[in-house]
N, C-alpha and C positions, 0 to 999 in steps of 0.2 A: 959586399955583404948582401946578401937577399934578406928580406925583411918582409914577414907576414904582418898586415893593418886589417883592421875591422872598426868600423865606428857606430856610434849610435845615435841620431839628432831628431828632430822634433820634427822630421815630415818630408813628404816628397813634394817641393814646391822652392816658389823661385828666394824665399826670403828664410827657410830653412836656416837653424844654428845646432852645433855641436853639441852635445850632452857628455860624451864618451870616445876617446880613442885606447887603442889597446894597437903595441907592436912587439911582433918577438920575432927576434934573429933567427937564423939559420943555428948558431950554437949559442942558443937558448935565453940570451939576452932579452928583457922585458923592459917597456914603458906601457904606465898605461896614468891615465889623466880624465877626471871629470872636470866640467865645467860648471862653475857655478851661476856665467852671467848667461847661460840658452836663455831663449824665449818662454819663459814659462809659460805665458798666452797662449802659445799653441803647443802645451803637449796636450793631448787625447787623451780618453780612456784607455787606449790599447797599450800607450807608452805606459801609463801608471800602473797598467797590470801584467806586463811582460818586460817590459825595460827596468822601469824603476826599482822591483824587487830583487836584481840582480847586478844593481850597482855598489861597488864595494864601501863607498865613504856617502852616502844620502844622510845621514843627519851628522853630518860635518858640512858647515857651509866653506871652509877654507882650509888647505895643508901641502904646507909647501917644504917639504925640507930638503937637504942638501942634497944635491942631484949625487944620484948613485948610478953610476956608469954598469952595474950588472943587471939590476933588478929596484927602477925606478916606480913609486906612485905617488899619485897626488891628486889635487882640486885647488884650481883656482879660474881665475879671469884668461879668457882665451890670449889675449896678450901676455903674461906669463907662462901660457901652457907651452905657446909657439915658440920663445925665447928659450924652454927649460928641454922642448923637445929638438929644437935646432942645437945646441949644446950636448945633448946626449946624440945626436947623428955624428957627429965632427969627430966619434971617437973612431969610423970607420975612414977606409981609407977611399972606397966605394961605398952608392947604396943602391941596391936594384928591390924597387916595391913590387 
């Protein structure tokens, strides 16, 4: 299964963390996930005025429901993001990003 990714994180440097992933299949299957525990500390102005206004869940700090194998979202701690996104991969046979 080919799988398009796009992410969003707090900077180009060596201690950089996740804000945002977003993945859709080739037939049309979506995950997408914010993070609630990023690095606050370093997001910029640029993040708060280009990023942050087009995340779908910013005044939800947490939402996690039952993982939907067609068209998944959510926010939580990157250790559930990983677990909830490694769970929706498993439903392919292959994955090519």
């Amino acid at each position: 299964m080919e799988i398009f990714f796009d992410t969003e994180f707090t900077g180009l440097h060596r201690n950089t963390t996740l804000i945002s992933i977003g993945l859709v299949t080739e037939n049309e299957r979506t995950f997408y996930a914010e993070f609630n525990d990023y690095a606050q500390n370093q997001v910029n102005d640029w993040l708060r005025h280009n990023v942050f206004p087009n995340l779908q869940f910013i005044d939800i700090h947490s939402l996690t429901p039952k993982l939907d194998l067609e068209h998944h979202a959510m926010k939580s701690t990157r250790q559930i993001v990983t677990t909830t996104l490694s769970e929706w991969l498993a439903q392919f046979e292959s994955v090519e990003m």
